[in-house]
VOPAGU-2260 file (C-alpha; in pm, 1 decimal, decimal comma):
REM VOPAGU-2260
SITE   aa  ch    i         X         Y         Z
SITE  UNK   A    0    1010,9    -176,1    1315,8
SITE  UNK   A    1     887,7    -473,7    1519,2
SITE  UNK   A    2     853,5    -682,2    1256,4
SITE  UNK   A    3    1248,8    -678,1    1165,6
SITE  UNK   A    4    1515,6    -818,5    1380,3
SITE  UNK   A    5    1875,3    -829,4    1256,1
SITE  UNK   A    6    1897,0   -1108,7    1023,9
SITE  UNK   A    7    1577,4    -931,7     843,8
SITE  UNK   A    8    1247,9   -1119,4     958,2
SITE  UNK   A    9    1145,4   -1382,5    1248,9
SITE  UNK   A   10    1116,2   -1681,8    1053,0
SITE  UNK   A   11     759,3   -1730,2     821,5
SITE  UNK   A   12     594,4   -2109,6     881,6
SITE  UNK   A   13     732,0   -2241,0     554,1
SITE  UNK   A   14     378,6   -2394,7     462,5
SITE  UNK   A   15     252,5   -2526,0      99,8
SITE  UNK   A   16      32,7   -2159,4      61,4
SITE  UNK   A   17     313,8   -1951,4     130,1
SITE  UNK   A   18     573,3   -2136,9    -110,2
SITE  UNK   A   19     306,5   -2183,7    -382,8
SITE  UNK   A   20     223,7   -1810,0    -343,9
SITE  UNK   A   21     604,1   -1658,2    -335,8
SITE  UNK   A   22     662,1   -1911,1    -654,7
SITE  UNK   A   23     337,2   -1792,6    -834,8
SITE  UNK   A   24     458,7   -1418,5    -786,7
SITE  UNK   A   25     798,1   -1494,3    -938,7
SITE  UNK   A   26     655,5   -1656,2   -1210,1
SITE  UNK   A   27     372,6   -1348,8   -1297,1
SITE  UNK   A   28     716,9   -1126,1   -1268,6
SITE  UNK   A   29     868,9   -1292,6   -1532,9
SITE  UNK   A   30     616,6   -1324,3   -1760,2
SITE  UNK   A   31     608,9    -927,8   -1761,3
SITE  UNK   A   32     851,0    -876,4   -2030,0
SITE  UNK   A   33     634,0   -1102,2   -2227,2
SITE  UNK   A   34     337,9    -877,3   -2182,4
SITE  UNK   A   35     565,9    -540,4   -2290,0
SITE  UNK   A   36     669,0    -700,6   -2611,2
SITE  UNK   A   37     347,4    -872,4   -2740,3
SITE  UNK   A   38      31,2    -626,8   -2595,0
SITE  UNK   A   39     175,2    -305,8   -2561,7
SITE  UNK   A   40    -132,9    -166,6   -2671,9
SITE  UNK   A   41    -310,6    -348,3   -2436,3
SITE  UNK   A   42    -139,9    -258,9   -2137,6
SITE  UNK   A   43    -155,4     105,4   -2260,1
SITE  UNK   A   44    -476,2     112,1   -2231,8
SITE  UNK   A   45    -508,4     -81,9   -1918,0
SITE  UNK   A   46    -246,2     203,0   -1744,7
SITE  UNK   A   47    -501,3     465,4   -1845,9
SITE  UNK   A   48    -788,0     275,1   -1684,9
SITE  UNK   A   49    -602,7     194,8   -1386,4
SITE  UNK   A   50    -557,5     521,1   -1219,5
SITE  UNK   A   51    -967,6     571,9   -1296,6
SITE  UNK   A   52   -1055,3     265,5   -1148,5
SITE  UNK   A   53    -821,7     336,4    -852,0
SITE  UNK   A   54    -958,1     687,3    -789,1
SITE  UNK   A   55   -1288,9     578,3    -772,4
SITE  UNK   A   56   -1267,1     301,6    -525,4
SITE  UNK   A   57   -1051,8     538,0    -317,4
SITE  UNK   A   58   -1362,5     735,7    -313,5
SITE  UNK   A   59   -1605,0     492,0    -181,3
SITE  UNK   A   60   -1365,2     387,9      75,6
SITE  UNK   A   61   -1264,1     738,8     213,5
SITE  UNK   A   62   -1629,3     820,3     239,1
SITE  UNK   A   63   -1574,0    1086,2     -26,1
SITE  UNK   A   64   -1851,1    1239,7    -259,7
SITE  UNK   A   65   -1673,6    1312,8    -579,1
SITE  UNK   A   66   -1888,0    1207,2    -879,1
SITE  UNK   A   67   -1793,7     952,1   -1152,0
SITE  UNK   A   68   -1754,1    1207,8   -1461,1
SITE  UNK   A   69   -1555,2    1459,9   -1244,4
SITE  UNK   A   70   -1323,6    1189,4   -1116,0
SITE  UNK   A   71   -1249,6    1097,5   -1458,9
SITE  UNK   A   72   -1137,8    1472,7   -1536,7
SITE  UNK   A   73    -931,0    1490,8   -1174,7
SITE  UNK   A   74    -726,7    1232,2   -1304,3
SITE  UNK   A   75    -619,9    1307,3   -1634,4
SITE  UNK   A   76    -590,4    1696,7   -1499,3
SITE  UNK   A   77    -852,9    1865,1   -1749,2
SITE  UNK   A   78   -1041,7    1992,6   -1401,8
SITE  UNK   A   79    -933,4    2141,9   -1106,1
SITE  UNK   A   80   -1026,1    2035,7    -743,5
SITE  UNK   A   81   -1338,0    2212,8    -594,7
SITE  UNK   A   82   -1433,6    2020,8    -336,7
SITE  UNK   A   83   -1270,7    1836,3      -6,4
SITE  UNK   A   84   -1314,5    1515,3    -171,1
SITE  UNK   A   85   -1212,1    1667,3    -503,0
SITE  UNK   A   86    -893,3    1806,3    -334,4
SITE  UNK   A   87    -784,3    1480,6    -162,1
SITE  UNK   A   88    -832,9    1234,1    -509,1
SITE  UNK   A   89    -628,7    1531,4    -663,6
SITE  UNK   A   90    -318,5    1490,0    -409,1
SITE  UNK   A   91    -372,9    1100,8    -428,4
SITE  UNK   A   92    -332,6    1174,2    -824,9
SITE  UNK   A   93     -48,3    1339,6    -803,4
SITE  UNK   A   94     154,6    1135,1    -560,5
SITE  UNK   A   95      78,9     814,5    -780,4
SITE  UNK   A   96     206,9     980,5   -1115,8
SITE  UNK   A   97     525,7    1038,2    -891,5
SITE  UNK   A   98     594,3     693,7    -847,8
SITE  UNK   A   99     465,1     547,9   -1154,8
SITE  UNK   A  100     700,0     828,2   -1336,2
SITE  UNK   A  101     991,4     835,1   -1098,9
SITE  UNK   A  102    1012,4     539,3    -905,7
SITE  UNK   A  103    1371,1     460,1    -980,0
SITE  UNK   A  104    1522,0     744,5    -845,6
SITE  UNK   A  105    1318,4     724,4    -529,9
SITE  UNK   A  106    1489,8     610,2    -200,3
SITE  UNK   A  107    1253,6     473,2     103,5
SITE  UNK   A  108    1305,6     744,9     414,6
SITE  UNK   A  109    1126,5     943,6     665,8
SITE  UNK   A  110    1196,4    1266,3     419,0
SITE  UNK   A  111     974,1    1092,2     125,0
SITE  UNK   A  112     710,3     957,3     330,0
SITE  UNK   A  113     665,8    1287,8     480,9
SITE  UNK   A  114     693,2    1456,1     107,8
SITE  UNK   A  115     432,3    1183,7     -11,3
SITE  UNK   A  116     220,6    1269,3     241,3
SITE  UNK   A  117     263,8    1687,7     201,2
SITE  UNK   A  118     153,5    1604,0    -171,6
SITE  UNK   A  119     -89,0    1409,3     -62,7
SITE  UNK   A  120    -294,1    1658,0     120,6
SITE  UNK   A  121    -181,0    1989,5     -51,9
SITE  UNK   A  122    -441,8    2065,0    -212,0
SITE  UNK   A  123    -637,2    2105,4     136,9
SITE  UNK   A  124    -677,4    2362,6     399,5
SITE  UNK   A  125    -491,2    2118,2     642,6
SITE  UNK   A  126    -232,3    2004,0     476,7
SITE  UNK   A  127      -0,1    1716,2     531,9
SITE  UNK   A  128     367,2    1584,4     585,2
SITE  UNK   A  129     368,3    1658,6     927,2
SITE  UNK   A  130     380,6    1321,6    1200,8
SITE  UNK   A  131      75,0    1278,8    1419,9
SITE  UNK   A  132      38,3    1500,3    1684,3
SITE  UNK   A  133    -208,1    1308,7    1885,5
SITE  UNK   A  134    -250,8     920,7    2010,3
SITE  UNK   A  135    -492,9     790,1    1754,8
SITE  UNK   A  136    -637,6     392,8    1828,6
SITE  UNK   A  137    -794,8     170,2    1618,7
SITE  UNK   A  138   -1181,5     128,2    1737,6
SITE  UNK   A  139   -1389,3    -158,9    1687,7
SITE  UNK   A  140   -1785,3     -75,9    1688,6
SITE  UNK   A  141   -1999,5    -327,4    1807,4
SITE  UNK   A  142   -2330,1    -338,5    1701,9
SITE  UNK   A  143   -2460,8    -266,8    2027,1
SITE  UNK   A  144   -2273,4      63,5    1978,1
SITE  UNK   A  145   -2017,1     -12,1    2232,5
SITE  UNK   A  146   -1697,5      37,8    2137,3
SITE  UNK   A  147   -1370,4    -116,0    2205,5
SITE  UNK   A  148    -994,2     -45,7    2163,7
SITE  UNK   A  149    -875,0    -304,8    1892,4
SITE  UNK   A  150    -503,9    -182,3    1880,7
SITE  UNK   A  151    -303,3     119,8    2049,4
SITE  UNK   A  152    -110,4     278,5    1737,6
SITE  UNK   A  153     283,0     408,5    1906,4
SITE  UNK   A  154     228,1     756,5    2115,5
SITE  UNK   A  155     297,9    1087,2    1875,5
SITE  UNK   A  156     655,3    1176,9    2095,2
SITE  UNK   A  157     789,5     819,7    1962,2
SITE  UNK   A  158     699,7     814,4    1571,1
SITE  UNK   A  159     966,5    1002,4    1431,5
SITE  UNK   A  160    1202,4     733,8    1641,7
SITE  UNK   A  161     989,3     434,2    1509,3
SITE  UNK   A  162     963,0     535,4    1164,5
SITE  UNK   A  163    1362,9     631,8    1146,1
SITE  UNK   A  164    1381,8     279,5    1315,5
SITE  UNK   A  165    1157,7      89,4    1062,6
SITE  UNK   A  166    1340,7     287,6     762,2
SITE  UNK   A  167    1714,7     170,3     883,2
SITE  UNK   A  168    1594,8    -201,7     952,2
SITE  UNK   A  169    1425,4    -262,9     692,0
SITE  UNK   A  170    1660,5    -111,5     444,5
SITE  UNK   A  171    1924,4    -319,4     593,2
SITE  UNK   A  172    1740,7    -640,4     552,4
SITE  UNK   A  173    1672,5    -546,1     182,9
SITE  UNK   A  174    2021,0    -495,0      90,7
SITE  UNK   A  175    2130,8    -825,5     255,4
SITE  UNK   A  176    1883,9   -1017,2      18,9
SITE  UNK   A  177    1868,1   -1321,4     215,1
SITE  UNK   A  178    1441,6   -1266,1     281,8
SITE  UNK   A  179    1196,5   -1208,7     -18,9
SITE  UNK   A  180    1129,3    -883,8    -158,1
SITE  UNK   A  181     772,7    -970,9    -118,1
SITE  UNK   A  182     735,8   -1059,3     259,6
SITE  UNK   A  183     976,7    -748,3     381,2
SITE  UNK   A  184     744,8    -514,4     179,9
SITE  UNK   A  185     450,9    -711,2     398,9
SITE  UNK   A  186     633,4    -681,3     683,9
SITE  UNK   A  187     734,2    -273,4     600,0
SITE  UNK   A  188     340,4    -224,1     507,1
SITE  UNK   A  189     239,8    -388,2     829,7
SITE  UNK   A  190     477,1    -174,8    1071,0
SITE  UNK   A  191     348,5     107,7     878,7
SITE  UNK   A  192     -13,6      62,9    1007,2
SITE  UNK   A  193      54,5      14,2    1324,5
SITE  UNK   A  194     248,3     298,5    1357,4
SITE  UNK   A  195      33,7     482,0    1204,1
SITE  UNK   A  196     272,0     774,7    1155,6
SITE  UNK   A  197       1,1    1029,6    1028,8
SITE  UNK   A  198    -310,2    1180,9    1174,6
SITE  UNK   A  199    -479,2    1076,0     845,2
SITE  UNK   A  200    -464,6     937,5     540,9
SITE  UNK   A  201    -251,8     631,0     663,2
SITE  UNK   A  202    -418,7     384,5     496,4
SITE  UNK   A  203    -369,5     582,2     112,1
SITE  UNK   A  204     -31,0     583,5     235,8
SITE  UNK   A  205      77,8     265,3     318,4
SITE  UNK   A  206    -123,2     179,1     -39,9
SITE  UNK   A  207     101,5     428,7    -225,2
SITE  UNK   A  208     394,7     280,2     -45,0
SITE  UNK   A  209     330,2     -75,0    -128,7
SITE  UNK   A  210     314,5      35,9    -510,8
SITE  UNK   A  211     689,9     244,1    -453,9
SITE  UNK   A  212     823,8    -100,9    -300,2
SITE  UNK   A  213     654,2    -325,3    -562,8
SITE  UNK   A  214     852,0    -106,4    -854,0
SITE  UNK   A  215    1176,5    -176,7    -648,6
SITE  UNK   A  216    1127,9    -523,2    -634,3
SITE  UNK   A  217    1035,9    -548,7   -1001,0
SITE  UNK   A  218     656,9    -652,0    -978,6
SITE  UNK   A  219     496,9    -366,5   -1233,1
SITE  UNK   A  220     150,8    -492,8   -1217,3
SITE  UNK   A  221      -2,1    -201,5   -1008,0
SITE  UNK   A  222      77,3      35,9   -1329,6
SITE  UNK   A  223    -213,6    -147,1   -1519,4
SITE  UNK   A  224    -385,8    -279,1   -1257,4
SITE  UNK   A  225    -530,6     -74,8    -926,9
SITE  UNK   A  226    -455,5    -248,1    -609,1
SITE  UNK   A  227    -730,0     -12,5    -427,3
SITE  UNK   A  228   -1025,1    -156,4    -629,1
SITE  UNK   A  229    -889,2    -525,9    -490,9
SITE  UNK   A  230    -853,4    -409,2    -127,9
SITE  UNK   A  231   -1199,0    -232,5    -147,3
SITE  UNK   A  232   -1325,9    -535,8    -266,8
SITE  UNK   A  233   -1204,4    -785,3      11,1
SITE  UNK   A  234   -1194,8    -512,2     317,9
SITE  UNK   A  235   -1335,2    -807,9     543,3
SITE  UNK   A  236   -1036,0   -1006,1     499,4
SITE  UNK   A  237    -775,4    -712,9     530,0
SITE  UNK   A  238    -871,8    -586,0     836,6
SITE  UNK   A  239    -918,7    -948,8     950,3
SITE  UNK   A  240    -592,3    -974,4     930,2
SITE  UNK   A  241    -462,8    -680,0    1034,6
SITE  UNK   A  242    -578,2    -753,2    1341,3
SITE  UNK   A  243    -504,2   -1061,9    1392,6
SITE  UNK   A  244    -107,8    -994,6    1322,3
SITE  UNK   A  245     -91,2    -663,7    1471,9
SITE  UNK   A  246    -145,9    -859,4    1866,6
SITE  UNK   A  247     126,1    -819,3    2006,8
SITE  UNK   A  248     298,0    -597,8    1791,9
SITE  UNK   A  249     410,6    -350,2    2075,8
SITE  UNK   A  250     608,9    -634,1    2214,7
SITE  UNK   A  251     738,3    -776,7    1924,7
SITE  UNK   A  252     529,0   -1114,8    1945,4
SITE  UNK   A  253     300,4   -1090,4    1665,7
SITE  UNK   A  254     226,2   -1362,4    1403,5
SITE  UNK   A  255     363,6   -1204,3    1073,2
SITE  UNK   A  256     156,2   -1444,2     856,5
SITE  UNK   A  257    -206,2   -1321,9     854,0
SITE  UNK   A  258     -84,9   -1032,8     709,8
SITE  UNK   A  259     162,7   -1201,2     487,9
SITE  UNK   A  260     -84,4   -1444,5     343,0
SITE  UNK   A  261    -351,6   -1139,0     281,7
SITE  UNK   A  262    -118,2    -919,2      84,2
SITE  UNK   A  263       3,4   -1217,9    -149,0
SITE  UNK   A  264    -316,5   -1295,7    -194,5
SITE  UNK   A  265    -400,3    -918,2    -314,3
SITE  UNK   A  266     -98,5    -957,3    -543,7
SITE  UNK   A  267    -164,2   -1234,6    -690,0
SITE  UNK   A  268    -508,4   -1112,0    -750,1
SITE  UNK   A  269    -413,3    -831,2    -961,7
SITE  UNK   A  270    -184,2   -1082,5   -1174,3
SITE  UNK   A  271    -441,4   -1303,7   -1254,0
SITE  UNK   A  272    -671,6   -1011,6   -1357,1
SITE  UNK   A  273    -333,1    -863,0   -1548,9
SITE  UNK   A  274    -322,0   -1194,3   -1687,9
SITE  UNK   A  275    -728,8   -1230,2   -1772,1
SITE  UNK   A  276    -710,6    -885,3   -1954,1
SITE  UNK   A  277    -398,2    -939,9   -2169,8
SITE  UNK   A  278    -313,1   -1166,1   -2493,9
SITE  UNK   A  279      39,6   -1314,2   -2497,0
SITE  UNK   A  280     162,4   -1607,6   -2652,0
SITE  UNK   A  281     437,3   -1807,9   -2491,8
């Protein structure tokens, strides 16, 4: 929402890191058709370890207590959910085989996220799909044990309005194709968190999201290759720059690159490990 005006995004310092990292990313994308044609078996296998891998680091992050050999069986559906944390890797299961299955048919709009987010949670007493209901901020602990506002998310009566608003701009700015697929979805998944739409499980979310976008653009690397494990492993540095590009947000001032240099950084990540785990010759 703030991070879209009308001729799709304020304008991104044009610096050496962010044209070497946009031109990388083009090049992993078309060196994908390569990889379907010469290690199909490879990346069969790699799509099977994937979800796995992702489940599990979604479990250490979310706090949850679901155990190795039972998160195995979640996945591939040979057990059902017993426990909370059993219940919530469950939804996050089934909402991924949605968009790794149907992707193409799938539009960005309030009426999906909210269905992602129903699936999400519906295996839980809670349930989901519904907007947040209460003002939720973003606390920094100190190790004194003070604590400290880092960022105001938008008030509960104005989410529906944001969300419709963020949804309308940003398909607008897609469909004009004069920015990058790759910094709108950095810009969508940035708007995303600071609205934080839901009362919880907004950060699974805006992961799931990221994958539905990165199918649309034509990047397929998060089918064999988790993007949680990579944002588990460099947590530091993503809410590092959250932060920093999220002041200012409220009034539209922000600095869009943080953000923007963080999540091409995860992506090209999980190329270069597609790319260490595969066999292709050129």
């Amino acid at each position: 929402m703030q991070s879209f005006e009308e001729k799709g995004l304020p304008a991104l310092p044009l610096t050496h890191d962010l044209i070497r990292s946009v031109g990388r990313l083009h090049e992993y994308r078309g060196r994908e058709q390569l990889y379907t044609q010469q290690a199909r078996q490879e990346l069969d296998t790699l799509k099977e370890g994937a979800v796995v891998r992702g489940a599990e680091s979604l479990n250490r992050m979310e706090g949850m207590e679901a155990a190795p050999e039972r998160i195995k069986k979640l996945m591939d559906e040979s057990a059902a959910p017993e426990t909370r944390s059993e219940q919530a890797i469950a939804g996050y299961r089934d909402v991924l085989h949605t968009i790794h299955t149907h992707h193409e048919g799938i539009e960005l709009s309030n009426g999906v996220v909210r269905q992602f987010h129903r699936d999400l949670f519906k295996y839980t007493s809670i349930g989901g799909g519904d907007w947040k209901s209460a003002c939720i901020n973003i606390i920094e602990e100190h190790p004194d044990g003070t604590e400290a506002v880092r960022f105001r998310t938008v008030p509960p009566h104005r989410t529906p309005e944001c969300m419709e608003t963020l949804h309308a701009q940003f398909a607008r700015a897609w469909t004009q194709g004069e920015v990058d697929p790759l910094l709108l979805i950095a810009a969508y998944v940035l708007d995303f968190l600071c609205i934080h739409p839901f009362q919880s499980g907004n950060g699974r979310m805006a992961r799931l999201l990221t994958l539905l976008l990165l199918y649309k653009a034509d990047y397929g690397v998060g089918e064999y290759i988790s993007l949680e494990p990579i944002v588990e492993d460099s947590q530091e540095s993503y809410y590092d720059a959250l932060s920093r590009s999220s002041q200012g947000w409220h009034e539209a001032k922000h600095d869009l690159w943080p953000w923007t240099d963080y999540f091409l950084g995860m992506l090209l990540s999980a190329y270069e490990e597609l790319e260490d785990r595969v066999s292709v010759r050129d």
